[in-house]
C-alpha positions in Angstrom: -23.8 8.0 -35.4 -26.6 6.8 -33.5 -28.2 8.9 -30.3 -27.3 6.8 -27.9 -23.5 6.7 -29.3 -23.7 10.3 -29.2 -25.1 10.8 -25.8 -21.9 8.8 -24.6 -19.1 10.0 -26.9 -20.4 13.5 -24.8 -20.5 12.3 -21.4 -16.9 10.5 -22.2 -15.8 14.0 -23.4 -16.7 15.4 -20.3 -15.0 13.0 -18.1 -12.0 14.3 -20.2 -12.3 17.5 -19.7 -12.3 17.0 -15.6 -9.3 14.8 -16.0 -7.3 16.7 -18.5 -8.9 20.3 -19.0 -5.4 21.3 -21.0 -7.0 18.5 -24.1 -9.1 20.0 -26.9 -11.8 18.2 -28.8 -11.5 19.0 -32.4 -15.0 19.1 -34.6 -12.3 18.6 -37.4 -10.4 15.2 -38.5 -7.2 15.2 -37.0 -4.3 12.7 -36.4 -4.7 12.3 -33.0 -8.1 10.2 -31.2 -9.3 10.1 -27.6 -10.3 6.9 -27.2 -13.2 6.1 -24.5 -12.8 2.7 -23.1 -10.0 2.4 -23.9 -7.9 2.4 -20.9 -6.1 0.2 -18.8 -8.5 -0.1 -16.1 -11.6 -1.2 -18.9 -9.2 -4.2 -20.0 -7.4 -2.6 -23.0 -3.5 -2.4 -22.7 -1.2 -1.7 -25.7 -0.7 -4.7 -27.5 -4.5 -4.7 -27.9 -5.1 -1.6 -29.3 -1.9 -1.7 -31.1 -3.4 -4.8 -32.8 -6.7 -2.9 -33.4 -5.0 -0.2 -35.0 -2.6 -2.2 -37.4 -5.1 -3.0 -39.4 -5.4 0.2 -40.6 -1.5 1.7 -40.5 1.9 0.5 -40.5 3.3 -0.7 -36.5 6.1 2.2 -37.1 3.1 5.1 -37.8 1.2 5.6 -34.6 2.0 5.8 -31.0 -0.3 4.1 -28.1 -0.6 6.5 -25.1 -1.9 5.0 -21.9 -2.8 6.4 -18.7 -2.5 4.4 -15.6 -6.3 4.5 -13.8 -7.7 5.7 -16.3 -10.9 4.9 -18.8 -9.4 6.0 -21.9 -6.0 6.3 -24.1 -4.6 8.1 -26.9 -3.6 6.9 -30.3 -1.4 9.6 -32.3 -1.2 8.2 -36.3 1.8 10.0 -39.1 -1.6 10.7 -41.2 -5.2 11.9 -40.7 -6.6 9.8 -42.8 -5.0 6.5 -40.8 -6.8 8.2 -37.6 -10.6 8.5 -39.6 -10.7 5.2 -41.1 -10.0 3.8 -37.2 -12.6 6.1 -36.2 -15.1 5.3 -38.5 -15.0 1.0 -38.2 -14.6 1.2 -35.0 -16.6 3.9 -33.4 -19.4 2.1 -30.9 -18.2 -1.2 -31.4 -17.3 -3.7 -28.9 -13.6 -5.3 -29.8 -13.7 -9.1 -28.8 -11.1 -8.5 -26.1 -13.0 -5.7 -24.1 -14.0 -7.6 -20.9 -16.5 -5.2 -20.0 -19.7 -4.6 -21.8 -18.6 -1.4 -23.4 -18.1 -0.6 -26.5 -14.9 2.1 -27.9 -16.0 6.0 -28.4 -13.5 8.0 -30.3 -13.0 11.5 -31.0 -10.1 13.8 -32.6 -7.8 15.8 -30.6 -6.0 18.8 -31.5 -2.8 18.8 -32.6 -0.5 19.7 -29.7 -3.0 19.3 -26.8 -1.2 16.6 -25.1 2.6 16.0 -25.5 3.6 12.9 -27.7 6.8 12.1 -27.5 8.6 8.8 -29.9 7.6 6.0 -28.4 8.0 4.1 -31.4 10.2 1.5 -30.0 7.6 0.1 -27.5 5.7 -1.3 -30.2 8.9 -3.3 -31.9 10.6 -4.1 -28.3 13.5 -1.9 -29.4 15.5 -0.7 -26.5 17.0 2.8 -28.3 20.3 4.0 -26.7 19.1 7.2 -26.1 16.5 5.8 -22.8 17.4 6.9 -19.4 20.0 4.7 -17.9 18.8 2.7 -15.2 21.1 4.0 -12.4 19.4 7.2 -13.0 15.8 5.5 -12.6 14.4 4.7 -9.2 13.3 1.1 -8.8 9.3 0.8 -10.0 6.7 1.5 -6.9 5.5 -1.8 -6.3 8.2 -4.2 -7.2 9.5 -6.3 -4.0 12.6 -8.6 -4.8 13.5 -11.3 -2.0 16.4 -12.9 -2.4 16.9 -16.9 -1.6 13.4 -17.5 -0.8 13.7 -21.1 -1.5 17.0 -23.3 -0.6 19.4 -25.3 -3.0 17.2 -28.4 -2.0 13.9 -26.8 -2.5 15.1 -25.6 -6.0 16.1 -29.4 -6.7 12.7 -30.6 -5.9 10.6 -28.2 -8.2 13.2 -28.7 -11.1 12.4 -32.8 -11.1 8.8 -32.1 -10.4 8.6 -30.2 -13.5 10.6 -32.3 -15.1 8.2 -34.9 -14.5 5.5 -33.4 -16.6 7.7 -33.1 -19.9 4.8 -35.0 -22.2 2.7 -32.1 -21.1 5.2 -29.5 -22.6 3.8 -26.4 -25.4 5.8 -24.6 -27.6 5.6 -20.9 -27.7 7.9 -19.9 -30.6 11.2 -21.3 -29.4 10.2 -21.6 -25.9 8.6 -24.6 -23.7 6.0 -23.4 -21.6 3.8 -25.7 -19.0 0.4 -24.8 -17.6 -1.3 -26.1 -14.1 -4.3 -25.2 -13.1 -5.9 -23.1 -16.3 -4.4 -22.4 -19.7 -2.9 -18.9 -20.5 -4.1 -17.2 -24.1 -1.2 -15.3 -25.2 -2.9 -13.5 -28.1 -4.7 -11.5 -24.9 -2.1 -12.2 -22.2 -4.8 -13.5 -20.0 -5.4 -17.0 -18.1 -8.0 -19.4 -20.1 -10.8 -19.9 -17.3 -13.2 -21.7 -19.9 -10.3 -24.3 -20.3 -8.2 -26.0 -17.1 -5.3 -27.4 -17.4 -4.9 -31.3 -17.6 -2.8 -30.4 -14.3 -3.7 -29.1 -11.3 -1.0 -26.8 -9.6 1.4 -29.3 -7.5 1.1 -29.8 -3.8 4.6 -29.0 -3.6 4.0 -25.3 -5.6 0.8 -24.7 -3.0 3.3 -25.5 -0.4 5.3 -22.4 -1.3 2.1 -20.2 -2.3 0.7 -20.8 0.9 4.3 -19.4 2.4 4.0 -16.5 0.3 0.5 -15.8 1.8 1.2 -16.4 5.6 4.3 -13.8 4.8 1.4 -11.5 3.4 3.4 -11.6 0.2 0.0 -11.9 -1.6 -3.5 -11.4 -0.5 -5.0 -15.0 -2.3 -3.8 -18.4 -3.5 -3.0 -18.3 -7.3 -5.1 -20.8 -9.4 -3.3 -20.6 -12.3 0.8 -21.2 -12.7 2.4 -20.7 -15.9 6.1 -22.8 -15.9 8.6 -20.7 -18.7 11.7 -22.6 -20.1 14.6 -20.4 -21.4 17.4 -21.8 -23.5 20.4 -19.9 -23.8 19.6 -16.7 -26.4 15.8 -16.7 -25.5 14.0 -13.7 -23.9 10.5 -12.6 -23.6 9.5 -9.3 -25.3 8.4 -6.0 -23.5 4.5 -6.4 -21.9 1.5 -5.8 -19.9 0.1 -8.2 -17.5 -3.2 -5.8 -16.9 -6.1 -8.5 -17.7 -9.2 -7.9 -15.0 -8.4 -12.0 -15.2 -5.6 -11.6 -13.2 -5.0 -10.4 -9.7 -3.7 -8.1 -7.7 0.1 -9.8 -7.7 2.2 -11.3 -9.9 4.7 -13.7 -8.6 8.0 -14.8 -10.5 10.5 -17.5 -9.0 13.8 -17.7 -10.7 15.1 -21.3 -11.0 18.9 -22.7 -11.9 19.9 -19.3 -13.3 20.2 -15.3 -12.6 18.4 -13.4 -15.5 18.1 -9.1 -16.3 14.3 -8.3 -16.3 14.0 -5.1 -18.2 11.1 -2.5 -17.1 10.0 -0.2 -19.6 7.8 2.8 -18.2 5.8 4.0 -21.5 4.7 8.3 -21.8 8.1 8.5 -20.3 12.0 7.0 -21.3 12.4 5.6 -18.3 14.3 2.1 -17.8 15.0 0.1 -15.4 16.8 -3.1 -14.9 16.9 -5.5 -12.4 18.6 -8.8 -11.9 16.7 -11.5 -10.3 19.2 -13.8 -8.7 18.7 -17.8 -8.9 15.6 -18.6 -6.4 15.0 -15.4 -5.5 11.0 -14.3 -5.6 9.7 -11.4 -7.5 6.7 -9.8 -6.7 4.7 -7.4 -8.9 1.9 -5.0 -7.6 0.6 -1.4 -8.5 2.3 0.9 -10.7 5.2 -1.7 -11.4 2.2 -3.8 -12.9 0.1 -1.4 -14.5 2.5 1.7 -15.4 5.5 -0.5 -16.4 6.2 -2.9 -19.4 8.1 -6.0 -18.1 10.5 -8.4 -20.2 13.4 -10.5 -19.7 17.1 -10.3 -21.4 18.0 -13.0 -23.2 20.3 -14.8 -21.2 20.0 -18.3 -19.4 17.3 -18.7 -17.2 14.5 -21.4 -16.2 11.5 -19.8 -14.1 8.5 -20.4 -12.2 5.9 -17.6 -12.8 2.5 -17.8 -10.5 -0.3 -15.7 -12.3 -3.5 -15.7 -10.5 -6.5 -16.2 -12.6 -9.5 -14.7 -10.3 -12.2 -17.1 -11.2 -15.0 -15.7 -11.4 -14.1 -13.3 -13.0 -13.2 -10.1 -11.4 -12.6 -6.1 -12.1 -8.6 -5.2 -12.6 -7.0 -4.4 -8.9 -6.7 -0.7 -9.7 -8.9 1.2 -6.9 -9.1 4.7 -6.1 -10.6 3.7 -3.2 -9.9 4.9 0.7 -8.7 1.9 1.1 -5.5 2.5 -0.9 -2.2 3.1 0.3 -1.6 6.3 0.6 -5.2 7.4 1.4 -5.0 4.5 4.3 -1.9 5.8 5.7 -2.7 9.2 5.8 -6.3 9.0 7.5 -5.3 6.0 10.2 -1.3 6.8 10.4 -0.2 10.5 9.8 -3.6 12.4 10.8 -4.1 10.4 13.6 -0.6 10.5 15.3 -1.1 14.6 15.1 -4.2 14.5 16.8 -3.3 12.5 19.7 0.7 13.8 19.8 -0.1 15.1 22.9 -1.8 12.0 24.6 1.0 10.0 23.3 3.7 11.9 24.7 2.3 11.4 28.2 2.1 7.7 27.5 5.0 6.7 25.8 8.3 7.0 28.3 9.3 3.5 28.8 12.5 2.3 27.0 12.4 -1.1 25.2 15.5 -3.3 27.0 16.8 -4.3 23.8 16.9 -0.9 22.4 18.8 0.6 25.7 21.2 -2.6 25.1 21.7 -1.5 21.6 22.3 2.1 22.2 24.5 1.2 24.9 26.9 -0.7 23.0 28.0 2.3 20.7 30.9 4.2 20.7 31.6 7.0 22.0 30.6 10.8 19.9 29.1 8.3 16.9 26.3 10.0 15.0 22.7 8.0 15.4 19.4 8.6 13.5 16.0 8.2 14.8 13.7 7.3 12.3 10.4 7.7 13.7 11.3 9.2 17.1 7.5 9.9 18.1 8.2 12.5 21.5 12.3 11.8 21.3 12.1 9.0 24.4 15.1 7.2 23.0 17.1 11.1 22.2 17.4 11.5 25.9 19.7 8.4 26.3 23.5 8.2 26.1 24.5 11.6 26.5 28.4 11.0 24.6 26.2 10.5 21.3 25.3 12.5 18.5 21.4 12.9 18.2 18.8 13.2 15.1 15.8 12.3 15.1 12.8 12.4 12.6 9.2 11.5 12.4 5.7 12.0 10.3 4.1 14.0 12.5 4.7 17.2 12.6 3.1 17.6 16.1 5.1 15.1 17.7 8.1 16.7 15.9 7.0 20.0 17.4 7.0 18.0 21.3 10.7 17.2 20.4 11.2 20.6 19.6 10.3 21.7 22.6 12.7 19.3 24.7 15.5 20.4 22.8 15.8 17.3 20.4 17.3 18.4 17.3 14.3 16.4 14.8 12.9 17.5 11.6 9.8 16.2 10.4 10.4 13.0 7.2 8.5 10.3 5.6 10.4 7.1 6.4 10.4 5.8 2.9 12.4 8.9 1.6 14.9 10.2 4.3 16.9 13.7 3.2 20.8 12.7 4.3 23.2 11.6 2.3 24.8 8.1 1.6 26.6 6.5 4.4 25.9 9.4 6.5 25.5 8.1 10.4 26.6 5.2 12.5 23.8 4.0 13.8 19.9 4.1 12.9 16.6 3.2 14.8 13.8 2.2 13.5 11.1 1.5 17.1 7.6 0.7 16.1 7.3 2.5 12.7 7.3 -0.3 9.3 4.3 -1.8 10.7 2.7 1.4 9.9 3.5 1.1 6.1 0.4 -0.9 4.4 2.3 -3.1 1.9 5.6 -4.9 1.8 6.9 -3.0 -0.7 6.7 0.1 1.1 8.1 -1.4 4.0 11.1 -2.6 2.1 11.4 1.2 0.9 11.8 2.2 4.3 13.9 -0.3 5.3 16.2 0.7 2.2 16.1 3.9 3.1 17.9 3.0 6.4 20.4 0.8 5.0 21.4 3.9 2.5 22.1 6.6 5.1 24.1 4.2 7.2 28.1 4.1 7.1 29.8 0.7 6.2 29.4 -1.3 9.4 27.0 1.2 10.7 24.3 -0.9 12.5 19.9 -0.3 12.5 17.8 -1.9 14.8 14.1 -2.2 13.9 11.5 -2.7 16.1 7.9 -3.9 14.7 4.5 -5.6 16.2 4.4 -9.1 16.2 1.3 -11.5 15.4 2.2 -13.4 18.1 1.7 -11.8 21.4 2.1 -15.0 23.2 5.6 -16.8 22.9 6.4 -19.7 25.0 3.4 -20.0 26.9 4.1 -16.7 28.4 1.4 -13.5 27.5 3.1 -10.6 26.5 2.9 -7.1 28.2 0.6 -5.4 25.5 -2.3 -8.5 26.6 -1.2 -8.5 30.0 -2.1 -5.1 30.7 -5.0 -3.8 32.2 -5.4 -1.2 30.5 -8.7 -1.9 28.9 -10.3 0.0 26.2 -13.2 -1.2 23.9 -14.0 0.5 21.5 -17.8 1.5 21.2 -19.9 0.4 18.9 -21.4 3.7 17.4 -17.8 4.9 16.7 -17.4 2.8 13.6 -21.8 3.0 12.5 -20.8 5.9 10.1 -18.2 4.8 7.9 -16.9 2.4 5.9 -13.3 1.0 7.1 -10.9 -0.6 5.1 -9.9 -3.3 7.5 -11.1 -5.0 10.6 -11.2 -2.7 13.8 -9.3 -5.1 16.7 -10.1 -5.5 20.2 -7.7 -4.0 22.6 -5.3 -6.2 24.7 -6.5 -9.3 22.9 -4.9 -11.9 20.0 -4.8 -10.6 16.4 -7.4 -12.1 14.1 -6.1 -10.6 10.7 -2.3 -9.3 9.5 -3.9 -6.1 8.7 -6.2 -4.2 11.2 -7.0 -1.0 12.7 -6.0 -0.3 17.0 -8.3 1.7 18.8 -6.5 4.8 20.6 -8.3 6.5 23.4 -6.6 9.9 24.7 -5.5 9.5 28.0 -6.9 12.0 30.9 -4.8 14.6 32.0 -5.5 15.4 36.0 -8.6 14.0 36.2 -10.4 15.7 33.5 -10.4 15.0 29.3 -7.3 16.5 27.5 -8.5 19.7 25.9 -8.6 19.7 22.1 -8.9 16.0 22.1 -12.0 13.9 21.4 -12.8 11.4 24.0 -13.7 8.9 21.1 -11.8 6.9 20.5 -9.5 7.0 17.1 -8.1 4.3 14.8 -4.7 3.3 13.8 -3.2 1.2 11.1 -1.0 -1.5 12.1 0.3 -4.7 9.8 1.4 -6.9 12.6 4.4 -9.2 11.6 4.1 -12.8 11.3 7.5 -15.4 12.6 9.6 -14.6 9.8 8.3 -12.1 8.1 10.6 -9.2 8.7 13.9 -11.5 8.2 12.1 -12.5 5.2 12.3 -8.7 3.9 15.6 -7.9 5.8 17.3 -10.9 3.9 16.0 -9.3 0.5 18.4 -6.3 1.0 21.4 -6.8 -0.9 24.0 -4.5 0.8 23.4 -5.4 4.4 23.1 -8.5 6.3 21.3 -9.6 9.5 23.3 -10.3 12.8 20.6 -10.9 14.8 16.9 -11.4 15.2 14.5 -11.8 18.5 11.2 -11.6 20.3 10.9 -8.9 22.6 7.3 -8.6 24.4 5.2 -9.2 21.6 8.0 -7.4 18.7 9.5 -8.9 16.4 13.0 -7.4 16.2 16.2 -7.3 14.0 19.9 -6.0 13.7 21.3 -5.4 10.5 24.8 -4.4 9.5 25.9 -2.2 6.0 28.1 -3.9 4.2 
């Protein structure tokens, strides 16, 4: 081995050892290798180092072990010997699938230093008997299902348009597939950006992308559009989507038929299922892309699946970033509302008029749930009701506390009552907190599931549009006018663009300047006069019925604008 393969097998080794201090290197041959470069996030997945290793043992005598966000894998063979002749052809070699210009490091593992569990049946497809049931799996982070995205008619139209490109038909196997845009190599799973398609994507498919996008369903326009046909009997087998070629989102539309779509989480037995009714719209991000192994039953089904090919090429969406959801959420959402709990409590006493109308038209002793209560302004109405609330912030909870409001302190997405607990459920200014739609469905779940059968929620959120029929809204009526200064932002980096208060929204996304308010006449002690930033996702016309209408055991009596919110009622079923 040459030096400068042995300077980096070491400084691989070492960024094992921070990662996973529990694994041993082994100076001895073993049946187990590390394998440096070999991760998800460098381009490998497991069909292509499955492939690498079959070459030198049989499918059913090694396991694959991946690790999502993270440079390297493990590959655990039945014999040592298996494990050294992999090691030694391809130790500082570049396979011709690795994107980046990095070559594969390996290095034997002690026996036992990592758990390896049979996962044998990932490599064949095989779903064994003995995986968890899905009932008793939760639905993958970062899967969003919306249900009738497109109408009968709409449906109609794309089955004759693609129809109408028949002479341009492949065969995969036993199944038709049809390209626009760029070709798709399935020996790598990856779009072909050195060979378009004779077809550019139809203006009538762009039509529906560029829907998807002013939903804030996905972040680009796709480039690439891959058209599967299904006969009855045909499926597609368990796999990875992780090429850098590809995006941050996978989109799926269903057409003429429901079909199963199995999710496979590998390290782990975990299975889920999910069936993805006729025109419904399925949307893969995050661990649901990366962690999970997708395929579909094989039952009836024609489909419209939207890959999109970032051209040039760029790295796999996989970012450990502040920018990322939970690090955003945490520094602009949760930190932020505890620092300025105080402030806010002074500020935030006015009741919306369609919330006072709501609470107003319940019965009498029913049992309502405040899902992000903030200081408890809404727990003070109808006396004749039954009370909870629940928010983030511990400090605000703490206000409540002290006002006599029974509240205990809850993330939104993951509320601790039981099924069909309470008659009633608010939800005033919180979702738009949430930085991607699937969280925000999460939440919205989560308040669907603790509600009786005709219980009803209201949900309040921000809208894009703070001018509706000619008239200005409130928040830009104000003047209350605070700008925030420009050394504030000068020594950091921040994820999204920092908007001007009391003016239009120029992006979905964005961070509100809060300034504390003065308490007599002087500067609130133990809070900054600087100003501080919140998240906000402001909601576009349509967007929140759009994810209220992809809840299957509820449906929506009644959406509206109320000064510059977008607002809905939804009923359990």
């Amino acid at each position: 081995m040459s030096k400068k393969a042995e300077k980096r097998l070491r400084k691989a080794v070492a960024l094992l050892e921070q990662h996973a201090p529990e694994v041993t290197i082994s100076e001895k041959p073993t049946n187990i290798l590390y394998v440096a470069n070999g991760g998800i996030v460098c381009g490998a997945d497991y069909e292509k180092l499955e492939m690498l290793c079959s070459g030198f043992a049989h499918p059913a005598s090694f396991i694959v072990s991946m690790y999502f966000n993270k440079p390297y894998s493990f590959i655990s063979f039945d014999r040592i010997e298996d494990a050294q002749k992999l090691k030694s052809a391809w130790h500082g070699r570049k396979p011709t699938w690795q994107e980046q210009n990095v070559p594969l490091y390996f290095a034997f593992v002690e026996n036992g230093a990592f758990p390896i569990l049979d996962y044998s049946f990932l490599i064949s497809g095989f779903v064994p008997e003995q995986r968890i049931h899905s009932a008793e799996v939760s639905c993958p982070e970062g899967l969003v299902l919306l249900t009738d995205f497109i109408t009968d008619s709409q449906e109609r139209d794309l089955s004759k348009l693609v129809e109408s490109y028949s002479a341009n038909y492949c065969c995969l196997g036993k199944r038709r597939v049809l390209h626009f845009g760029y070709n798709f190599l399935y020996s790598t799973n990856e779009p072909d950006i050195s060979k378009p398609a004779e077809q550019p994507i139809p203006p009538l498919c762009l039509e529906l992308t560029k829907r998807m996008r002013s939903l804030h369903l996905i972040e680009q326009l796709p480039n690439q559009l891959t058209v599967n046909f299904y006969e009855p009997g045909q499926g597609i087998p368990l796999h990875f989507d992780s090429s850098p070629l590809i995006g941050k989102e996978i989109v799926s539309l269903s057409l003429n038929g429901d079909i199963v779509m199995d999710f496979v989480k590998p390290l782990t037995n975990c299975h889920h299922s999910l069936l993805l009714p006729r025109r419904s719209l399925l949307i893969m991000t995050g661990q649901a892309r990366y962690e999970w192994k997708h395929g579909g039953a094989a039952v009836e089904i024609f489909s419209d699946t939207q890959e999109k090919a970032a051209y040039p090429v760029k790295d796999c969406q996989v970012s450990t970033s502040t920018s990322t959801t939970s690090s955003v959420e945490q520094k602009y959402v949760y930190q932020v509302y505890d620092q300025i709990a105080d402030s806010f409590d002074r500020t935030r006493y006015s009741l919306w008029p369609g919330v006072l109308q709501f609470l107003n038209g319940l019965k009498e002793n029913c049992l309502l749930l405040d899902v992000g209560c903030g200081n408890g302004k809404y727990l003070s109405h109808r006396a004749n009701t039954i009370k909870i609330g629940c928010d983030r912030s511990l400090e605000l909870c703490k206000i409540c506390r002290r006002k006599g409001y029974q509240v205990l302190q809850v993330d939104c997405r993951s509320i601790p009552f039981r099924d069909e607990t309470f008659d009633a459920v608010l939800s005033i200014a919180v979702i738009h907190h949430l930085s991607t739609a699937e969280r925000r469905i999460q939440a919205l779940n989560e308040l669907i599931r603790v509600l009786r059968p005709g219980g009803q929620a209201l949900i309040y959120v921000w809208a894009a549009e703070q001018t509706r029929n000619n008239e200005d809204s409130k928040y830009l009526k104000s003047k209350r006018f605070e700008q925030l200064p420009e050394e504030s932002t000068a020594d950091e980096e921040l994820p999204f663009i920092v908007h001007k208060n009391r003016r239009p929204f120029e992006a979905a996304d964005l961070l509100v300047p809060w300034k504390s308010a003065k308490k007599s006449g002087k500067a609130d002690c133990g809070e900054s006069e600087k100003p501080v930033l919140r998240y906000y996702h402001v909601f576009a016309d349509g967007e929140l019925e759009m994810l209220c209408r992809s809840l299957t055991s509820c449906t929506l009596l009644k959406s509206y604008y109320e000064q510059g919110n977008w607002c809905a009622i939804l009923e359990k079923c």
